[in-house]
SEMI-296587 format. One line per field, with one value per residue (C-alpha): z, y, x; residue in three letters. Coordinates in steps of 0.1 Angstrom, whole numbers, plus 5000, padded with zeros to 4 digits. Example, Ala and Ser with C-alpha at 12.3 -4.5 7.8 and 13.67 -1.06 7.14 Angstrom:
2
Z = (5078	5071)
Y = (4955	4989)
X = (5123	5137)
residu = (Ala	Ser)
***
This chain:
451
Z = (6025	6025	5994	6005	6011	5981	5962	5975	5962	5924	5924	5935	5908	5885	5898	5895	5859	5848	5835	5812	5793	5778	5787	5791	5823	5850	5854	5874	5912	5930	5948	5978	5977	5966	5996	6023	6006	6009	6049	6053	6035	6055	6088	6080	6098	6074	6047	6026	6034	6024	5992	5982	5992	5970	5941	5946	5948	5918	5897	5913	5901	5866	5859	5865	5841	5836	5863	5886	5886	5891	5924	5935	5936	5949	5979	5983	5985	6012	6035	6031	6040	6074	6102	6102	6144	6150	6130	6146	6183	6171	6153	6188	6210	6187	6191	6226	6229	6202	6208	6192	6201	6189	6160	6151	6161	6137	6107	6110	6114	6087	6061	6042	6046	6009	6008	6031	6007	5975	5995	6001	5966	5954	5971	5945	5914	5888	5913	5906	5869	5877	5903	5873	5846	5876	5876	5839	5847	5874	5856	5832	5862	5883	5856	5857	5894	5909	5942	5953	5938	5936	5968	5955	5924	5947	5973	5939	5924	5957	5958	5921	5929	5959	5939	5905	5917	5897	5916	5912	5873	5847	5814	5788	5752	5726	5692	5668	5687	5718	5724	5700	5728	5734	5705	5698	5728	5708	5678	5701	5726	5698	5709	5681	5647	5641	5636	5605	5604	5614	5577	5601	5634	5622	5602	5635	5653	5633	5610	5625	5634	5655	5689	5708	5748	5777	5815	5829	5867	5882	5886	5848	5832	5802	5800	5791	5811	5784	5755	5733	5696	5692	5657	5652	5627	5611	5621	5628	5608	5599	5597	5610	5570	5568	5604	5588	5554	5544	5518	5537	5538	5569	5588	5611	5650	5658	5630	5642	5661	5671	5689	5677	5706	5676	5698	5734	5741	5776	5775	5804	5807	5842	5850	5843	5860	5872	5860	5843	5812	5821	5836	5802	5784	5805	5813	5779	5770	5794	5781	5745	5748	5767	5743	5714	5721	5690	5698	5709	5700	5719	5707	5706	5673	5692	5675	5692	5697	5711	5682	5658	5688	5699	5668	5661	5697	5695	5701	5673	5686	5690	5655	5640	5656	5644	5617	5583	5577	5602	5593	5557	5572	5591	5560	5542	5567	5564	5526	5522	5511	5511	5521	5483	5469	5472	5466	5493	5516	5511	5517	5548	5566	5582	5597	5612	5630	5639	5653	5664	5686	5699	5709	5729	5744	5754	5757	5793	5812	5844	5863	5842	5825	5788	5766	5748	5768	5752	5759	5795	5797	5778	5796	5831	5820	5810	5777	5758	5729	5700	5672	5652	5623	5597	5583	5596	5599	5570	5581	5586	5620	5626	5602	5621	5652	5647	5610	5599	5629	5649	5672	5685	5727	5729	5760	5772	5793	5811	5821	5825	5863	5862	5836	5852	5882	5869	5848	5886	5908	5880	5853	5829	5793	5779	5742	5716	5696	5662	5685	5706	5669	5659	5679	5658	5667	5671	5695	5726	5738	5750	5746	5784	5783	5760	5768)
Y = (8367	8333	8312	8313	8351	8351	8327	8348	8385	8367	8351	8381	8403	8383	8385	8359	8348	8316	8286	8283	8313	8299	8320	8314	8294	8321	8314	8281	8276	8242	8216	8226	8261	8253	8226	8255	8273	8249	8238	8276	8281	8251	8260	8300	8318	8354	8346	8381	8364	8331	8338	8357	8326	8302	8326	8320	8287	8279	8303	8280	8249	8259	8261	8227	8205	8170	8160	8188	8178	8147	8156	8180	8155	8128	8154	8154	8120	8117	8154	8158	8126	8115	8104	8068	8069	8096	8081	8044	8065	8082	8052	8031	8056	8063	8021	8025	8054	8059	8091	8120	8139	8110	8108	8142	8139	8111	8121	8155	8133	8108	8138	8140	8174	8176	8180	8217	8225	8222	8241	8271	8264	8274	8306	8323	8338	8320	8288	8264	8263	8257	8229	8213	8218	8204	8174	8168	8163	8146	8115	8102	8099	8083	8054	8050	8050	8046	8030	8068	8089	8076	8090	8124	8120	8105	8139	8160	8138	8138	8178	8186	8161	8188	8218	8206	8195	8200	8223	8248	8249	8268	8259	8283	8283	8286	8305	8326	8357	8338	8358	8347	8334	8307	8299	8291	8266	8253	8245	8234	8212	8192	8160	8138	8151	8179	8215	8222	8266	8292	8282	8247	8260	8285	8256	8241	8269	8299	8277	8272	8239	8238	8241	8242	8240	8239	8238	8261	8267	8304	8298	8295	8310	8318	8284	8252	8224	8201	8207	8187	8199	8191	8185	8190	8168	8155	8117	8097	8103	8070	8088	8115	8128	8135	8156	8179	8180	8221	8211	8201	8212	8236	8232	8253	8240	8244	8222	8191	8160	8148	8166	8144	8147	8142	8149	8154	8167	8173	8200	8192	8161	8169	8167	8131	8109	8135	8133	8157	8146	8130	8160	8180	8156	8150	8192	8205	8174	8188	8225	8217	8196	8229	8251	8231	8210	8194	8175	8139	8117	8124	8104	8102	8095	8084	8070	8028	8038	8001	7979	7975	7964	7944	7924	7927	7906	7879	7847	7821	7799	7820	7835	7797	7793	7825	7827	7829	7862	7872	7856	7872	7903	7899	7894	7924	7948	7939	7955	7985	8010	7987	8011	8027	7997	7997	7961	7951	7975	7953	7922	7932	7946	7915	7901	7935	7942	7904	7914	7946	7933	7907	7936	7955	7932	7897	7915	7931	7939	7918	7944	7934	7969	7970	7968	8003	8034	8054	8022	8026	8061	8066	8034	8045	8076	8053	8057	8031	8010	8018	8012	8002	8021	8002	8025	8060	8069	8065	8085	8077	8078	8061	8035	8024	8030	8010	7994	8028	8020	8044	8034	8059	8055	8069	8093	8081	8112	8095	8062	8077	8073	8038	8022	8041	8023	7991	7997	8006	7978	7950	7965	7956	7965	7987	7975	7974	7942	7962	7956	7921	7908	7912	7884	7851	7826	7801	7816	7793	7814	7846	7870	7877	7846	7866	7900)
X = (8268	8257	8249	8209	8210	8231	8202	8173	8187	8196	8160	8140	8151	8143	8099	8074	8070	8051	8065	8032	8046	8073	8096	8135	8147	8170	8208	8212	8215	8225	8200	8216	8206	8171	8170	8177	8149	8125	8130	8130	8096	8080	8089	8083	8052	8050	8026	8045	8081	8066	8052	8090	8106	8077	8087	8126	8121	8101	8126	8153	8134	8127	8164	8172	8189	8175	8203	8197	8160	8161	8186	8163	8128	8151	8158	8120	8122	8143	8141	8106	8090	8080	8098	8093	8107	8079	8051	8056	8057	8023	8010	8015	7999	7971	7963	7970	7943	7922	7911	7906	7937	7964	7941	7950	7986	7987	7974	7996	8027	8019	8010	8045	8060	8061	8025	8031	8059	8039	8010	8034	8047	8012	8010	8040	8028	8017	8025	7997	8009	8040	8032	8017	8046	8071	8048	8053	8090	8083	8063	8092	8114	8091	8087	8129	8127	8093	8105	8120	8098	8063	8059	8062	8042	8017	8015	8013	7979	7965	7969	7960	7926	7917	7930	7915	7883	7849	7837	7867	7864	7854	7835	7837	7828	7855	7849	7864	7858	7879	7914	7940	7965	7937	7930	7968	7969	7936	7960	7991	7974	7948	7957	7930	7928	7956	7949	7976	7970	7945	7921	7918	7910	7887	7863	7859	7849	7828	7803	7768	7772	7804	7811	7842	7843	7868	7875	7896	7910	7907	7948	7955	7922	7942	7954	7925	7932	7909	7884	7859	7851	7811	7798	7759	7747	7715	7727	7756	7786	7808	7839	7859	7861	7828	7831	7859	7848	7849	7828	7800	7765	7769	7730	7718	7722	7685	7681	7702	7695	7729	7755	7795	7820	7851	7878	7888	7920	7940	7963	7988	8008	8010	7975	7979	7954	7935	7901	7878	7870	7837	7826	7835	7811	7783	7779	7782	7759	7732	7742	7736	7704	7693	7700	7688	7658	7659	7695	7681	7719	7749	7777	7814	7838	7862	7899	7908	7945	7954	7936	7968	7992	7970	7959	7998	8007	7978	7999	8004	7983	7956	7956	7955	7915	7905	7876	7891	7874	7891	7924	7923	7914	7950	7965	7951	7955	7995	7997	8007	7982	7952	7926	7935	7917	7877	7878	7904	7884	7852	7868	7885	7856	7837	7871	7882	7847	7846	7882	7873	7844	7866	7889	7858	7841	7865	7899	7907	7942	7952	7927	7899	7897	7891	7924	7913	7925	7895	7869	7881	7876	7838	7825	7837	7814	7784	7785	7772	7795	7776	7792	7826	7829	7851	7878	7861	7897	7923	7945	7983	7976	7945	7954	7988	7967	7935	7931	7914	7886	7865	7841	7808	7799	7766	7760	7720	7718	7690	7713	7745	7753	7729	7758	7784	7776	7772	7806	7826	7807	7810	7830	7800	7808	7774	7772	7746	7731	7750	7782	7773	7759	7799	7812	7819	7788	7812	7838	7842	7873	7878	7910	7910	7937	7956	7955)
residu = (Unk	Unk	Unk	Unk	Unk	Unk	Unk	Unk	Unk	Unk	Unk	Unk	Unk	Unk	Unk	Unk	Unk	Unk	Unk	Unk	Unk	Unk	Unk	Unk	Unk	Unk	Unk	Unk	Unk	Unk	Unk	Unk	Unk	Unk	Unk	Unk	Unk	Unk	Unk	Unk	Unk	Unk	Unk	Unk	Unk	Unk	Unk	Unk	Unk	Unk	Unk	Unk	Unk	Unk	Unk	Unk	Unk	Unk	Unk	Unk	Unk	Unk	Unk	Unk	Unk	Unk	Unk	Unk	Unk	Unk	Unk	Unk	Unk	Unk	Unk	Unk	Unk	Unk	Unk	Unk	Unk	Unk	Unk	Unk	Unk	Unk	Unk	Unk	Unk	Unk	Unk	Unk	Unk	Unk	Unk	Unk	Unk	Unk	Unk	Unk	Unk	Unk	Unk	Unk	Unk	Unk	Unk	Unk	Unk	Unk	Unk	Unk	Unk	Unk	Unk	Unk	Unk	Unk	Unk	Unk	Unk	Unk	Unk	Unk	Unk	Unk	Unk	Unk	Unk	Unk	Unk	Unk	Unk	Unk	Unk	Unk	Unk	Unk	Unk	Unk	Unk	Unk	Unk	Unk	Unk	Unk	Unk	Unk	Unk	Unk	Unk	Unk	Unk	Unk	Unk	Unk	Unk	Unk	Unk	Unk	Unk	Unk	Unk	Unk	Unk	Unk	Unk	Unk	Unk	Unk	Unk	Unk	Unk	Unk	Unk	Unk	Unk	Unk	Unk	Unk	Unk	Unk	Unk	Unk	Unk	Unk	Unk	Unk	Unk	Unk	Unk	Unk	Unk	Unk	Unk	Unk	Unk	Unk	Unk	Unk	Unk	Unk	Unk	Unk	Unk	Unk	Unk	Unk	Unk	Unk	Unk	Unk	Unk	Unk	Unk	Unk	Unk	Unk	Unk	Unk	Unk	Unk	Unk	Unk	Unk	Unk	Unk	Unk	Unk	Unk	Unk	Unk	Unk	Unk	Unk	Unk	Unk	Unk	Unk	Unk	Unk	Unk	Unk	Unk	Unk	Unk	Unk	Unk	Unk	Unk	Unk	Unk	Unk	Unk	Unk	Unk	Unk	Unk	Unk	Unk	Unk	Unk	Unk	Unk	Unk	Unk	Unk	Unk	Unk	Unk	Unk	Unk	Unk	Unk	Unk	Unk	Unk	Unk	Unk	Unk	Unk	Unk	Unk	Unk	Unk	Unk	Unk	Unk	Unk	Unk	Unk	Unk	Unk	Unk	Unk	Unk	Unk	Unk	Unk	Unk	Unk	Unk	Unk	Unk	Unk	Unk	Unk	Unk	Unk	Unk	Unk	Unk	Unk	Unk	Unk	Unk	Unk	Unk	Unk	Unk	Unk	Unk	Unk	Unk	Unk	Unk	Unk	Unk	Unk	Unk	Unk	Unk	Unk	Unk	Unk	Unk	Unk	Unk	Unk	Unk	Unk	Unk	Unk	Unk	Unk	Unk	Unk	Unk	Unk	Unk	Unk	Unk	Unk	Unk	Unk	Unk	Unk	Unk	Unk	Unk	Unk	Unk	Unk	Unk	Unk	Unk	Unk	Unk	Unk	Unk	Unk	Unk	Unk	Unk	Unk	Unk	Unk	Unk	Unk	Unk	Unk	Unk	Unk	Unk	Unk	Unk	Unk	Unk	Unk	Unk	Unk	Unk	Unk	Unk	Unk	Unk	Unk	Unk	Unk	Unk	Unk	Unk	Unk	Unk	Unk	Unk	Unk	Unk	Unk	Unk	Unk	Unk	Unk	Unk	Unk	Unk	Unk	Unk	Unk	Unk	Unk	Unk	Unk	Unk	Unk	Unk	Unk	Unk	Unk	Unk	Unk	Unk	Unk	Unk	Unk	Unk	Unk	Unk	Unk	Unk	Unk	Unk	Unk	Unk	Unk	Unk	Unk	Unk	Unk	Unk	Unk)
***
């Protein structure tokens, strides 16, 4: 019997079980063996024998060491890419006669084999899950060695943006009557303000003014792919406290004028730059101002995750033209517990929103992007910069992260695509005068040097 045949009858006793589960990993099997698999399953023509060997292989897969795996994409590296002999024969004849025929023959060369293997992949149970859990072991070893295998990362993104697209998802509302086995991912995957027990999740999702929503795929529809907690408010809150207060005066939604996106969370690492989150916002924006006509404000309270590194790395000679304000501010910030002391707190505000606005609006990476991961993210949407919120957070986290800062981006239903334009063509920077007004009247610099 040969060690394939020998691969396939271990495998298919063992059925089609998702990764997503959690469940244990099958008894190992070499590259090799997984490597005959997968030219068998691309070259293959019976969709039932097909989807048996899509199963064996992802069973395979899943019980890789870190060693094995990193074998196994590097074999996807090299057998599964095109042949550069064939693609510069096609590549010449298609210049030669550019018709549609060599056009064709072209683009069917030039489409990596990997891309057919990861389709067939698909097909087994429980496959597109576990497409997406292989990326997320993928990614780390791409950073180590992203001259072999950013290739293969790259035919997985380009899938996952066809097979993830809008248009395929699902939004659905999460509550306390949602099945418990979602509402544990709820807990495990909050990414922004932690869920600590049941007591936790459940004031975020049964009183009257608390919503909970989420995208999922028709592959995985027990499984969110991303959700937003929605606060309905009478006004603004200026910190997250106030948001997750139990003690708060609970208001009925019909009653409340501003919906608070608190926290957005993605629930698989290996959906990694594939984007959904704006489309998260913007529909249950338009769901809830439907629902409740009285809702006129839709903002974020969104954590500024980069603002202590960055204050942290401004160069020497940077930090000496500063404003003093914002110099003592510096100084302040450096004591440990500081945000205990009202009075320190008071005299460390003006220099950290001077700082803060400095951080927003002047300092931008080599692309020209905002320095804030969560900036870049709600203005690409076309929100608006609304407002920093001096210590909304005193957390441990969101004071190592940011100072204690949150910032709101308002959502102008009305002007979202017109600033998200503007934001994509120009990369203009949406803020208001409370945020503009900020800025040290005497700054003739910018941090763009220094970013």
């Amino acid at each position: 019997m040969s060690r394939v045949s020998l691969l396939s009858d271990l495998l298919s006793s063992i059925g089609a079980r998702s990764w997503f589960a959690g469940e244990e990993r099958p008894p190992g099997v070499g590259v090799p063996e997984i490597a005959a698999l997968c030219h068998r399953l691309v070259s293959s023509r019976g969709e039932a024998t097909g989807v048996r060997m899509a199963a064996e292989i992802i069973h395979g897969v899943r019980a890789l060491d870190d060693k094995g795996i990193k074998r196994f994409f590097h074999m996807l590296a090299e057998e599964f890419s095109p042949d550069p002999i064939e693609l510069a024969e096609a590549a010449t004849a298609y210049a030669g006669h550019p018709e549609a025929a060599e056009l064709a023959r072209l683009q069917q060369i030039a489409e990596p084999p990997r891309q057919e293997l990861f389709r067939r992949l698909n097909l087994a149970p429980g496959g597109t899950a576990e497409l997406v859990k292989l990326r997320e072991r993928l990614l780390p070893l791409c950073r180590e060695d992203p001259a072999r295998l950013a290739s293969v990362d790259k035919d997985l993104r380009h899938l996952f943006q066809s097979w993830f697209n809008r248009g395929f998802l699902m939004l659905r509302p999460i509550d306390w009557n949602t099945p418990a086995s979602i509402l544990e991912k709820i807990i495990h995957y909050e990414a922004v303000h932690a869920i600590g027990n049941w007591d936790e999740l459940r004031q975020r999702l049964a009183p009257a003014d608390r919503r909970c929503f989420a995208f999922f795929h028709p592959s995985i529809p027990d499984d969110p792919l991303i959700f937003v907690e929605v606060a309905l408010t009478d006004d603004i809150p200026a910190s997250i406290a106030s948001v997750l207060d139990p003690e708060r005066d609970i208001i009925a939604a019909e009653d409340a004028q501003t919906a608070v996106f608190y926290s957005i969370s993605n629930c698989h690492k290996g959906l990694a730059s594939v984007s959904f989150g704006s489309f998260l916002i913007k529909q249950v924006a338009e769901d809830l101002k439907e629902h409740f006509p009285s809702l006129r404000t839709f903002v974020t309270l969104s954590p500024v995750p980069g603002f202590s590194a960055w204050v942290d790395a401004l160069p020497k000679d940077f930090r000496e033209r500063l404003e003093p304000a914002e110099k003592r501010a510096i100084e302040i910030v450096s004591d440990k517990d500081w945000q205990a002391d009202p009075a320190l707190v008071e005299e460390a505000r003006p220099g950290i929103l001077s700082l803060a606005a400095r951080y927003f609006l002047r300092a931008k990476r080599g692309d020209g992007q905002p320095q804030d991961p969560v900036a870049r993210f709600h203005l690409g949407n076309g929100a608006v910069l609304n407002r920093i919120m001096h210590l909304g957070d005193p957390s441990r986290r969101g004071l190592a992260q940011a100072h204690g800062l949150m910032v709101n981006y308002l959502y102008d239903l009305p002007r979202v695509e017109q600033r998200h334009e503007a934001y994509a063509a120009e990369g203009e920077i949406a803020a208001s005068r409370a945020v503009t007004g900020l800025l040290p009247g005497r700054s003739g610099h910018t941090l763009k040097d220094v970013a």
